[in-house]
N, C-alpha and C positions, 0 to 999 in steps of 0.2 A: 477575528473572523477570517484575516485574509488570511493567515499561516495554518488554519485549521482547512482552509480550502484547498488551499495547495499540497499541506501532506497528504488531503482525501486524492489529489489530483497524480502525485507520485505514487500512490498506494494503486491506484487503477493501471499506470503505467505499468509497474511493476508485476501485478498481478497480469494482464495482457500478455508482459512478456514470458511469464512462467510459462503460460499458458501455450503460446507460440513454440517455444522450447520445445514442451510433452510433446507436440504433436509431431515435432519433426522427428523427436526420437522415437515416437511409437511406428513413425512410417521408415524406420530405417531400415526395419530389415525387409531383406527380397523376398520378394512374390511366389513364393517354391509351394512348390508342391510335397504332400504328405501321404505316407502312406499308411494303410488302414491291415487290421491283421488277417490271416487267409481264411477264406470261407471254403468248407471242403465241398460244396453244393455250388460251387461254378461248372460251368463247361469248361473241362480246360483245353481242349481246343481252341478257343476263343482268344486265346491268351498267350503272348512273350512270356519266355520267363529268362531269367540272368542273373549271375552269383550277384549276391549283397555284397558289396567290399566295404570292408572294415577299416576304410580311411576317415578321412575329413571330407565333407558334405563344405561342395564350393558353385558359388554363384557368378559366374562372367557377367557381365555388364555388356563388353564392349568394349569397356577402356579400362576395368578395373577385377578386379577381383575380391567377392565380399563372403565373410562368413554367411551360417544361416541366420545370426544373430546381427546380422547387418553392418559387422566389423571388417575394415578391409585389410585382406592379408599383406603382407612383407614379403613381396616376392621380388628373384632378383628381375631386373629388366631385359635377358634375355629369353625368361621365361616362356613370357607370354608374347614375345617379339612374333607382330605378322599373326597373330589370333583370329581370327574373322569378328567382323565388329557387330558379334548381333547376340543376343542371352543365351549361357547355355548355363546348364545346370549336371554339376557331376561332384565327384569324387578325387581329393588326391591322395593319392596312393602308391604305398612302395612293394607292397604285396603281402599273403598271406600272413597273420601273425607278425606282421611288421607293425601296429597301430599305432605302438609306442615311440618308434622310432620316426614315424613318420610326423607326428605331430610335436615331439621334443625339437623337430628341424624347421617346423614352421612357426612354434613359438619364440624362436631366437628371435632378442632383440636386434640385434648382429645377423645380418645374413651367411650364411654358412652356406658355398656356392656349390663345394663339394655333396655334402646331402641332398640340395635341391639337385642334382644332376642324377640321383636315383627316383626321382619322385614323377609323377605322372598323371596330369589334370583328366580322370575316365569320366566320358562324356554320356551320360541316361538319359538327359533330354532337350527340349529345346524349347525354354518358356516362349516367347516369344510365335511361334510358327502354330499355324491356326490348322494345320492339318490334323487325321487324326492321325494313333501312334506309328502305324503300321510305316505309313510314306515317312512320318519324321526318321525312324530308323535309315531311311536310303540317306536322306537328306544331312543325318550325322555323318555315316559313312562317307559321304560325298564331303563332308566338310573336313573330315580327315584327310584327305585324298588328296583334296585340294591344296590343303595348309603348308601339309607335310611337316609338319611342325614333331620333334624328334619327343616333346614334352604335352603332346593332344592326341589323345585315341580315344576308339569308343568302347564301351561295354559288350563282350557278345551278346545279342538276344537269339534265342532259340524257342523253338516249338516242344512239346509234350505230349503225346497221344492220349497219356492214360493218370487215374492219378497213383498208379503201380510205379509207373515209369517217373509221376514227379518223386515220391517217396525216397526211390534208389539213385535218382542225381542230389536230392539234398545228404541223404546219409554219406555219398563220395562224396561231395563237399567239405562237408565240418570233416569226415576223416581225413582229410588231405589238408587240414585246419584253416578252412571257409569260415562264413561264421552263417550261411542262410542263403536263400533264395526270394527274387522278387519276381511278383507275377502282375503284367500290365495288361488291361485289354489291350485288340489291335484297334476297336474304331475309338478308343479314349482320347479329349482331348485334353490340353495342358489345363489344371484346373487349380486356383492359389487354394491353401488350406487342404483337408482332409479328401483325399478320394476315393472312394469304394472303389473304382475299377483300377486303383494301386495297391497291391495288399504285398505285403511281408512274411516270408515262412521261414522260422525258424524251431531249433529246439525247444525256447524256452523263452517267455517273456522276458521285454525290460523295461523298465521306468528310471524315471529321475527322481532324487531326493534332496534336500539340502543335509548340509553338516552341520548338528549343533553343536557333541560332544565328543571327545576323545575318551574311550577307556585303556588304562594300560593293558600291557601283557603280563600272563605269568607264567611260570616255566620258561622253556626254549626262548618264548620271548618278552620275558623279565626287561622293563624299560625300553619298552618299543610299544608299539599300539598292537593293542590287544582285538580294540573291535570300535566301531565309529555308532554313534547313535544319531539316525537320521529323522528328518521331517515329511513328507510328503503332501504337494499343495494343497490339499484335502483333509491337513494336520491329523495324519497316523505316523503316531513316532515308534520307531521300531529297532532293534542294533544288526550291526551286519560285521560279521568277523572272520569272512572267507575270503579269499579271491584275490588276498592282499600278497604282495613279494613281500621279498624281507626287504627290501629298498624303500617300500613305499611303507612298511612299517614302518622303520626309520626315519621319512619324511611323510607322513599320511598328509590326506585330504584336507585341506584349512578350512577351519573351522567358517561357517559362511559361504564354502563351495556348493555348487551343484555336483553334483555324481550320476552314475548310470551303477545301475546295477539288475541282475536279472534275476527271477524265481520264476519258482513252480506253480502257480494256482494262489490263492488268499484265504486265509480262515473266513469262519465266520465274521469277525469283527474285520476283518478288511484288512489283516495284515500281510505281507507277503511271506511266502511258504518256500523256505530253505532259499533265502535273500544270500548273494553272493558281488561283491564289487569289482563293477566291469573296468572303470575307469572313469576320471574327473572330468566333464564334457567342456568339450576345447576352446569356448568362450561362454562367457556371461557375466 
């Protein structure tokens, strides 16, 4: 009786601490904010807008720097030397059509000093600051200014009269190889999770998928990957065999990654229409 009480009794413990575990890791990641897709029945007067940059999405603390997935980055320590110690939420980035390069330098396990001295923490918002958008913009600007930090700037935001006028700054954009536009209210405040008064324009949808399978290539690329067939958390399995270099054919997506990839619209049955692979999303 009394060995059977006590394993009941290390069974509780044990379970307790699982339990303790979950929760710290479900509360790891930061508080950020999400954006929602554009509705063309806004005012867009009402509204910022400023290129999407196609870096790494980074979370300041204060004292650290965290992915969105609540991993903190390897940066070197004069990075962030002299930061102001209060949340911001942005982008690092090397610049257009740099995406690859910019995160092949922050996933070194090895900091690599030279890369990081191309790279650039761009600042969109400020979790933390209760005001709405309009004043947190000066309030970025001002913490620029202040820092002088040669590795902390902010996003431009700008105004749009018409949606003629949004149309012909996103098509310069992706010409000048952008990847999109975001549009903020001015009285929005910072809100965790999804927010209608943050929307996203771009050409073309994207979502995430898991990797289950590798198919080969044939012809040209005979022994290299032909096309990945993925999962979607909603379990629609589909393949995608665009998008890919010949490098990443050679080393494709591991099987068990997440991916991004973007299409055009979805069939009937929900699959996505002319699926194309953007890239392997930078943690999970």
């Amino acid at each position: 009786m009394k060995h059977t009480a006590l394993s009941s009794f290390f069974v509780v413990i044990i379970s307790l601490v699982t339990l303790t575990n979950h929760s710290l890791a479900s509360d790891s990641k930061p508080p950020i904010q999400l954006a929602t897709k554009y509705r063309p029945s806004i005012k867009i007067t009402h509204y910022w807008v400023s290129e999407k940059l196609d870096g790494m999405r980074g979370y300041w603390t204060g004292t650290k720097l965290l992915s969105k997935q609540g991993k903190e980055i390897n940066v070197p320590e004069w990075f962030t030397l002299n930061w102001p110690k209060t949340a911001i939420d942005g982008e690092l980035w090397i610049g257009r059509g740099k995406f690859q390069t910019t995160i092949s330098c922050i996933r070194r396990k090895k900091i690599n000093n030279k890369c990081w001295h191309n790279i650039k923490f761009m600042i969109f918002d400020l979790p933390e600051n209760t005001n709405n958008f309009t004043r947190r913009i000066n309030t970025m600007k001002s913490l620029v200014k202040e820092y002088n930090s040669p590795f902390l700037d902010s996003i431009k935001q700008f105004k749009i009269t018409s949606t003629e006028a949004l149309e012909n700054k996103l098509a310069y954009i992706i010409n000048n190889g952008g990847e999109g536009l975001m549009l903020h209210h001015q009285e929005a405040y910072y809100t965790k999770g999804r927010n209608k008064h943050l929307m996203k324009l771009k050409r073309y949808q994207d979502a995430e998928a898991k990797v289950i399978e590798h198919l080969g290539g044939k012809g040209k690329y005979q022994g290299m990957l032909g096309a990945i067939v993925v999962v979607t958390p909603v379990g629609i399995k589909f393949k995608i065999g665009s998008g890919f270099t010949d490098q990443q054919r050679s080393d494709p997506p591991p099987i068990g990654s997440i991916i991004t990839y973007k299409y055009t619209g979805k069939t009937q049955r929900g699959v996505p229409r002319f699926a194309s692979f953007l890239r392997i999303r930078e943690y999970h």
